[in-house]
Every structure is written in C-alpha cells, then in structure tokens.
C-alpha positions in Angstrom: 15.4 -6.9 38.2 12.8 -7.8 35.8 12.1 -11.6 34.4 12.9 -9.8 31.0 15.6 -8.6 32.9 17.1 -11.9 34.6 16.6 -13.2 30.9 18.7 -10.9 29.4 21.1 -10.9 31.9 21.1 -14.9 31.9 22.3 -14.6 28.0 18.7 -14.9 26.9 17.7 -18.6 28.4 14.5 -19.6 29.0 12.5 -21.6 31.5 9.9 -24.1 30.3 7.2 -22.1 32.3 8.3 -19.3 29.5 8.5 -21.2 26.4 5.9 -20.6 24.1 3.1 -23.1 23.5 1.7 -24.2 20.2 -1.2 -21.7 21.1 0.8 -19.0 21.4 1.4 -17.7 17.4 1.1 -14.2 17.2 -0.6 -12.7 14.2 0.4 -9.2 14.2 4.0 -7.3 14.5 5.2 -3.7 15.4 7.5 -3.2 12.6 9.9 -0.7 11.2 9.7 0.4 7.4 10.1 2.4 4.5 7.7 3.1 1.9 10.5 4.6 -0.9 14.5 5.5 -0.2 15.8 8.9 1.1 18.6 10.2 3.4 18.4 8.3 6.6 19.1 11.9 8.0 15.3 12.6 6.8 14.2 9.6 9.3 12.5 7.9 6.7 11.6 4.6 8.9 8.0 4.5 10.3 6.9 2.5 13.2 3.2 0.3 12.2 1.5 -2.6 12.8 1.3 -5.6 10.3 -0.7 -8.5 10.2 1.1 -11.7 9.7 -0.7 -14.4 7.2 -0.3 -18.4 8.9 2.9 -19.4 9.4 4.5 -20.8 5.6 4.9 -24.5 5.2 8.8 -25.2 6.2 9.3 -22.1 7.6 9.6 -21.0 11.9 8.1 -17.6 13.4 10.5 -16.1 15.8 10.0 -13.6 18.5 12.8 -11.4 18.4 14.9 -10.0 20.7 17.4 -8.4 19.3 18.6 -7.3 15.4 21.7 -5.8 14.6 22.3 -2.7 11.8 24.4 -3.3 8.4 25.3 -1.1 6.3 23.6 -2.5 3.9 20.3 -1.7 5.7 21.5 1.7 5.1 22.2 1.2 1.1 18.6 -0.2 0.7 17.0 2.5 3.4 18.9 5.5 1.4 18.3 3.8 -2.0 22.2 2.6 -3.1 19.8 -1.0 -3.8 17.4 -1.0 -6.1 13.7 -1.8 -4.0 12.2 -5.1 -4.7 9.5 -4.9 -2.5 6.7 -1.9 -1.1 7.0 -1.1 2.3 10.2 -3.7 3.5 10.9 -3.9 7.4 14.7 -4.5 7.1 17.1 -6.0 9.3 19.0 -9.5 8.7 21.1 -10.0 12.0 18.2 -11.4 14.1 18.2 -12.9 17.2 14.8 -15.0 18.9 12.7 -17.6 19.7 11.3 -20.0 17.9 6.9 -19.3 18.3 5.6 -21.4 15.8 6.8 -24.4 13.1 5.4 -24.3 10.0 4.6 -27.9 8.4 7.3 -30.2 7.7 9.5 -28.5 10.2 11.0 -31.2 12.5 15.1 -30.2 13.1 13.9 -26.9 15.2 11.4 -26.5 18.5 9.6 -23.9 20.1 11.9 -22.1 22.2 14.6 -22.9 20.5 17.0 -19.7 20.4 17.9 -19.4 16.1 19.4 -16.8 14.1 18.2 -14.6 10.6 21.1 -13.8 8.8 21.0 -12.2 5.1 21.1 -15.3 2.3 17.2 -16.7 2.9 16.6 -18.9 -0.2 18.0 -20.6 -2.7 17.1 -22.8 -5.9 19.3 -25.9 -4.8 19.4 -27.0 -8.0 21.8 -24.8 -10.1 24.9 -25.4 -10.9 26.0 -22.7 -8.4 24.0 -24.1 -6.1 25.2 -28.1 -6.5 28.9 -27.0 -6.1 28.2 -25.3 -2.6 28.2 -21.7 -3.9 25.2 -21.1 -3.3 25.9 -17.5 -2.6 26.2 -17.2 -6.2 22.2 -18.6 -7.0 20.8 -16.3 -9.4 17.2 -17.2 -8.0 18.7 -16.3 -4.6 17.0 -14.0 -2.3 17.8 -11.7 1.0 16.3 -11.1 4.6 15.0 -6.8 4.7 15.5 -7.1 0.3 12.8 -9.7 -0.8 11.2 -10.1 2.3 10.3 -8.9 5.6 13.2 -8.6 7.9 14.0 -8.1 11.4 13.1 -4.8 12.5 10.2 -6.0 13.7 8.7 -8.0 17.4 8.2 -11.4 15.2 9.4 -12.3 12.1 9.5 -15.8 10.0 12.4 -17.1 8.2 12.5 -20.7 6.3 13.7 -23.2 8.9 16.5 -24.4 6.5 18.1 -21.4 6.4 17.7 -20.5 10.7 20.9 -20.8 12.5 20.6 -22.6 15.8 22.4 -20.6 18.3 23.8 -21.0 21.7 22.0 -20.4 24.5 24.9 -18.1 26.9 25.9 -15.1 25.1 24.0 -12.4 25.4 21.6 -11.5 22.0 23.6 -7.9 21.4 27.1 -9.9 21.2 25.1 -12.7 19.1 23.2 -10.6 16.7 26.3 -8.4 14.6 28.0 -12.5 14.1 24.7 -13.1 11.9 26.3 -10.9 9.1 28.9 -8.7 10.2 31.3 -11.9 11.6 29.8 -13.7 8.7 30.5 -11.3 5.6 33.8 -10.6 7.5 35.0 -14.3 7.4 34.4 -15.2 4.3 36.1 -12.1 3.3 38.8 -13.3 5.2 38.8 -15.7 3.6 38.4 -14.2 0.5 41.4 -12.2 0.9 43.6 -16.0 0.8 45.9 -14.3 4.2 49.2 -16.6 4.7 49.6 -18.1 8.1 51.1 -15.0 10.2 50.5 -12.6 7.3 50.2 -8.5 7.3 46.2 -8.2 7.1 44.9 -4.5 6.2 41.8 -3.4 6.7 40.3 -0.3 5.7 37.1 0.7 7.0 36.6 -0.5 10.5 32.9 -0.3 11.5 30.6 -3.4 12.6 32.2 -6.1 10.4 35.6 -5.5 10.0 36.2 -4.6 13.9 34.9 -8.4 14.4 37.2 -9.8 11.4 40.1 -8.3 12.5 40.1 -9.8 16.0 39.3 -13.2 13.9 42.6 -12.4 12.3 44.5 -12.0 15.2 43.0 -14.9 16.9 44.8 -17.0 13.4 48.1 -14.8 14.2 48.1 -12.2 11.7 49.6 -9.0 11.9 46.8 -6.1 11.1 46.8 -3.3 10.1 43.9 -0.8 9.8 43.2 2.1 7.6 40.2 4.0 8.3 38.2 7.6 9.3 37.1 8.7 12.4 38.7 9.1 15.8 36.2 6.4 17.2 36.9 3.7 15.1 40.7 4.2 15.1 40.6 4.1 18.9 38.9 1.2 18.6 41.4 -0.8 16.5 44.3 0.3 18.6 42.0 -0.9 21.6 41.6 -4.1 19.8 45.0 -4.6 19.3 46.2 -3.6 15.9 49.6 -3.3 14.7 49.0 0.0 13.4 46.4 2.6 12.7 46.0 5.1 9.9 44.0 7.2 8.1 42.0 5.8 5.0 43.9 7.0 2.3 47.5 6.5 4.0 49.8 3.8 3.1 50.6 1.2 5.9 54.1 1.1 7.7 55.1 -2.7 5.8 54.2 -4.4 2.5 50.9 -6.3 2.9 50.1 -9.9 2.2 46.2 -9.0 2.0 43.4 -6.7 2.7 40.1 -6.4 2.8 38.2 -3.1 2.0 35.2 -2.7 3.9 34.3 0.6 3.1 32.1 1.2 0.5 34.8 3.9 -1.6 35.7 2.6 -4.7 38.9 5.2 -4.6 40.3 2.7 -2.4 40.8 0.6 -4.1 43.9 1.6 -6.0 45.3 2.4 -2.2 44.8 -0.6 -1.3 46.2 -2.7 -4.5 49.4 -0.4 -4.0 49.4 -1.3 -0.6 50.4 -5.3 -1.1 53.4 -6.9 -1.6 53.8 -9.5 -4.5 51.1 -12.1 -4.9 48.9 -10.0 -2.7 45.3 -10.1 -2.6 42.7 -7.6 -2.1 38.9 -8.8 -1.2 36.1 -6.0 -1.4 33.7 -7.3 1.2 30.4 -4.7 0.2 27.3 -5.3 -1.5 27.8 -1.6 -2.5 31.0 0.2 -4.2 31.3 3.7 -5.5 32.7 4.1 -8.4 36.8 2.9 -8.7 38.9 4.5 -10.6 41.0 3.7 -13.2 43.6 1.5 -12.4 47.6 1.5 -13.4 48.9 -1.9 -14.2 52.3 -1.9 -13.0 51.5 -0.3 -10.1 47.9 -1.6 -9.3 48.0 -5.3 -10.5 51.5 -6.8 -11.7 53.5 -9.2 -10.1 50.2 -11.5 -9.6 48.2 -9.4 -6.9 44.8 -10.1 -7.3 41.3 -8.2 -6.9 38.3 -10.2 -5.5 34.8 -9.4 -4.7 32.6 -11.3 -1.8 29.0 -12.0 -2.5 27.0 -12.6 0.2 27.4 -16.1 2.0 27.2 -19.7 1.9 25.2 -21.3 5.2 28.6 -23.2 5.4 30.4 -20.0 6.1 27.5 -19.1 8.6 28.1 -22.7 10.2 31.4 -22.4 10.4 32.0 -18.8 11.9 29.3 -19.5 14.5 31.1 -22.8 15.4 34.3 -20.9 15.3 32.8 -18.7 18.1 31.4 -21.8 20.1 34.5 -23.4 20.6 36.5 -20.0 21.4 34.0 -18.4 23.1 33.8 -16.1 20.1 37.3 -17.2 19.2 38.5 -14.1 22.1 36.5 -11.7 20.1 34.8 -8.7 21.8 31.6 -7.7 19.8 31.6 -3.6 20.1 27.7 -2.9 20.3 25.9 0.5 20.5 22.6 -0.9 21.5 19.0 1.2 20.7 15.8 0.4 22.3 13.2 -1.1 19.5 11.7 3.0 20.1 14.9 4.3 18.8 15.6 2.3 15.7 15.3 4.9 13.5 17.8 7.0 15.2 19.9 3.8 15.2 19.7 4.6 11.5 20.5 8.0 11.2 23.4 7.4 13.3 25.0 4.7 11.1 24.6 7.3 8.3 26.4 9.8 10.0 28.9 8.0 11.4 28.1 8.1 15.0 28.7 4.1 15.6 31.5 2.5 16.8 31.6 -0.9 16.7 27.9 -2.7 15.8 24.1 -1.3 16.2 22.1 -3.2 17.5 18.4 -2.7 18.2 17.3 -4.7 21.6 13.5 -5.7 22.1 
C-alpha cells in the first residue's frame, strides 16, 4: 500500500511529517473546464494548467482530494445557467487540505481537512442577509458559477465560508454531504414533514438518496418516485416504503415531498400526490417548464408549493453536525468514484444517467 494509499484508507488523516509547511503554496493547478456550454455527451471539459495569483486576503488554498458531481455542474456544463465567467473549472463538493492562509485568517491551519460547498460569499449587510437568509443575498455568489471551483488539484475558497470537517470518514463519503446532504436538508426542511410523516421523493440521484435516509433516521415513512432500474433498486436497498415510477401515484396520501428532479411536469403529480395541508419543496436550481395547474386538485385545502434556494452556512453546520454525532446520522453515501483522468466521463455519465447514488472525482 501506498502512503497515498494508507491515507486514504486512514479516512484521509495526516501526519505532521505530511502537513504542509508555509513554503509549500503551489502556484499552478491541473484543472478541468469549459470554454462555452454544449451536451456533456460532446465531452466538452478540457484538462489544462492554470496559474494561481497569491493567495486573497481572508481566504485558505486547499489541496484537494476529492470533489463530488451535482447536477447542477451539469446545468452550467450543458448551458441550463447562464455563464458568468470564461473558462470556469466547476465543482462545489470539495474536499482537502488547508496549503496556505491568506491574511487575516486565524480560525483555520495548514492541514487542517475543510470543505467547499456551493454558497461562497455574501454581502452580510442586507436585509436578507441580517435575518440569517443569507441564501437569499442578491450580491451572493457560487463555487464552479462565479469562481473557480473544484475540479481542479488546488483551489481557494474564503475561509469564512470553509467547513471544517472531520478527520475519519473517508473524502468520497464526505464530499456529496457538501451539497447533495446539504440542498437535501434544507429541502427537508423545506418540505415542513410532521414527526412520522409519509415523505415522497421523486427523483433519487446523489441528493435525494442522502435525504431520504436523513428522513428515515427522523422516522418518516418514504416513499420514492423516480426512473431508472438503478436508482429504484437503490431506494428499496435503502429502505423505502415503496418504489414507483416517476409519474405514478404513491400507495397513501402524503404529508410532503420533495421533487428533486429537474421536470417541471411533476409538479402537478406531486401536488396531487398530498393529503390536506401538504407541502411540496422543489429542491433544483433548474426546473423545466410546469404546467398549468388545477386549483381544486393542485392546491386547495392549504397544500403548499415551495422552492429551495441554495443554503444558509447554518444549514451546512447543522447537517455536517448531524453527521458527526450519528456517524452520518446511519446514512450510507452511494458513490461512483472517477479518477481526476476521468472527470469528464464522470460528466457524461451523469448526463446520461449512468450514476447511481453520487460522482465523485478522487485525486
């Protein structure tokens, strides 16, 4: 076995002979990017090497070792999000080590193993902002949108907005929590589930298989609705109550659900799907189209339709506590896992359906 091998196998602790020193910042990456949207299927992602400018004032340089695949790295690869930036690396599920500190960074240390999730910045000073939605900033901005993500050997993130993580899991289970457990848990929230309630789900790829196992950990009763052999084997694997086809209607009433799937069409399946008072949360950044929507059958007696938008740290904090104190609260992250060589056919898998559970790219 390797010493990158004992590490990884260790969960991804590190000796002090192997931490990094304060000469050791590295100025150039191998990164992963796109210079304008296209199919994934037309493998659109090129592999280069960038040089990196001094470290920014507040922020930490990581070495990464792993980054996990969201859909919506495959919205902004294939062009569902507009571009705000030439040639982005994406990737906002990052796992690494801390290499350098910029100035006036003293709550993080070299070596220390942190997370890059999605929400980078904020203003802090809008109203949004001083009532701790923050996910809600309109001068917000996004890890692979507005800048350089983690698709990449090193990448920098501001320390305020780094989540410190622990050292024993291994960094392919740690890397989907860093948006996939995090989207799916304030969407759970989102979705206001009684104590013991009927949960459905519909879509099950690399979020929603982690939510739903959050669910059951509560004591809900779930119930998924989604395409694909894989992914329905993999909710009856995980446990859920039943398992259907996307468009079906579930066995009982249900007291929520979340769609995770980015088809507008399900919508009204899903509104029809709840009992009274029921509440539907649509967890993507991206939605097709809905259609039109019947209100007797669609939205009277008080069920309600809710979007997520992106996260709050405090939902980051909490879900990674969450998994601290349960050892992932009994959830079982479902990784594919690429070599850093492969990422682009990580990408053109997602597209085409070819992933069960979470991607996840492993330097």
């Amino acid at each position: 076995m390797t010493g990158e091998q004992e590490k990884r196998a260790s969960g991804g602790a590190m000796t002090d002979r192997a931490r990094p020193s304060r000469d050791d910042v590295p100025m150039t990456t191998r990164a992963w990017s796109f210079d304008r949207p296209a199919p994934a299927a037309e493998g659109r992602l090129t592999l280069g090497v960038r040089e990196l400018p001094p470290v920014a004032g507040g922020d930490v340089r990581l070495r990464v070792s792993a980054c996990g695949l969201c859909r919506t790295d495959l919205h902004l690869v294939e062009g569902d999000l507009p571009v705000r930036r030439a040639a982005t690396i994406p990737g906002h599920q990052v796992v690494g080590r801390v290499v350098a500190l910029g100035s006036g960074v003293d709550d993080l240390a070299l070596g220390d193993r942190v997370g890059i999730a999605w929400l980078r910045r904020t203003c802090g000073i809008c109203r949004w902002c001083r009532t701790g939605r923050e996910n809600l900033c309109p001068r917000s901005e996004y890890t692979g949108w507005d800048a350089d993500g983690g698709l990449a050997d090193v990448a920098d993130v501001p320390a305020a907005y780094a989540y410190r993580l622990p050292e024993d899991p291994p960094d392919e289970q740690l890397a989907p929590l860093l948006c996939a457990g995090i989207i799916g848990y304030r969407a759970l929230r989102r979705a206001a589930l009684p104590p013991g309630g009927r949960l459905g789900i519909y879509g099950f790829g690399s979020s929603a298989h982690i939510t739903a196992q959050l669910a059951m950990a509560e004591g809900a009763e779930v119930h998924v609705l989604t395409r694909g052999p894989g992914n329905r084997a993999l909710a009856e694997e995980l446990g859920a109550a039943s398992v259907g086809a996307a468009d079906a209607s579930p066995p009982v009433p249900l007291d929520s659900a979340i769609l995770f799937a980015p088809a507008g069409e399900l919508v009204p399946v899903a509104l029809a799907a709840l009992d009274r008072g029921g509440t539907l949360a649509v967890a993507g950044i991206h939605l097709s189209d809905v259609p039109p929507l019947d209100y007797e059958r669609h939205l009277f007696y008080e069920r309600d339709l809710r979007s997520v938008t992106s996260n709050t740290r405090q939902d980051g904090t909490e879900l990674l506590a969450l998994a601290s104190r349960a050892g992932v609260a009994g959830v079982r992250v479902h990784t594919t896992t690429y070599d850093f060589a492969d990422t682009d056919r990580a990408v053109q898998d997602m597209a085409a359906g070819r992933v069960s559970g979470s991607a996840v790219v492993v330097l």
